[in-house]
N, C-alpha and C positions, 0 to 999 in steps of 0.2 A: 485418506491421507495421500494417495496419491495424485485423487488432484490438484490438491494443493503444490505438491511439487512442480506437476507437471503447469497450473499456472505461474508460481516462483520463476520458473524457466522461462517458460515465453513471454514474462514480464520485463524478467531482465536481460532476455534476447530481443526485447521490442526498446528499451531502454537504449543500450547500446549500439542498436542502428542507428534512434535519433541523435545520441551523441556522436556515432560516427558521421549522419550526414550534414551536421551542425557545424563540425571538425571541416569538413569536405566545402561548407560557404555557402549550402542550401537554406532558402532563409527562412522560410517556413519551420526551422528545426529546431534553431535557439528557443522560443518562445514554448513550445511544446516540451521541451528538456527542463526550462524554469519550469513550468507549470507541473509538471512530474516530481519535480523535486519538493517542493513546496507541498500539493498535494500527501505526497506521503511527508514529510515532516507537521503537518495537520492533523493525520490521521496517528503518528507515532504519539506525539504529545496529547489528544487526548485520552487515548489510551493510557496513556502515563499518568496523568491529573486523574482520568475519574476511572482508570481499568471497568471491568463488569460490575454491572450491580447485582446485588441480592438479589432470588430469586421472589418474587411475589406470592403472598395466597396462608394457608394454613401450613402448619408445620415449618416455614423460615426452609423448606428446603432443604431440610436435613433429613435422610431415608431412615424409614421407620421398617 
């Protein structure tokens, strides 16, 4: 669990550099900020549409 945090964090401390130097007129920044954005709104909605599937095999995954 924590590394999930700790990458949470440096996701969206790596995030808002590139918005701040997109902010700042560096051009290389804009493109990487859509791409970011987009990127997770792809990964959000499939997630949404099809969440996790069942698990495969005998027993459907339920502890016996």
């Amino acid at each position: 669990m924590i590394f999930t945090r700790i990458a949470w964090v440096a996701g969206l401390a790596a995030f808002a550099g590139l918005c701040w130097l997109a902010v700042l007129g560096f051009p290389p920044a804009g493109p990487l900020v859509v791409t970011a954005v987009v990127l997770v709104a792809l990964i959000a909605g499939g997630s949404a549409l099809r969440g996790r599937s069942a698990p495969k095999g005998p027993g459907g995954g339920h502890p016996r």
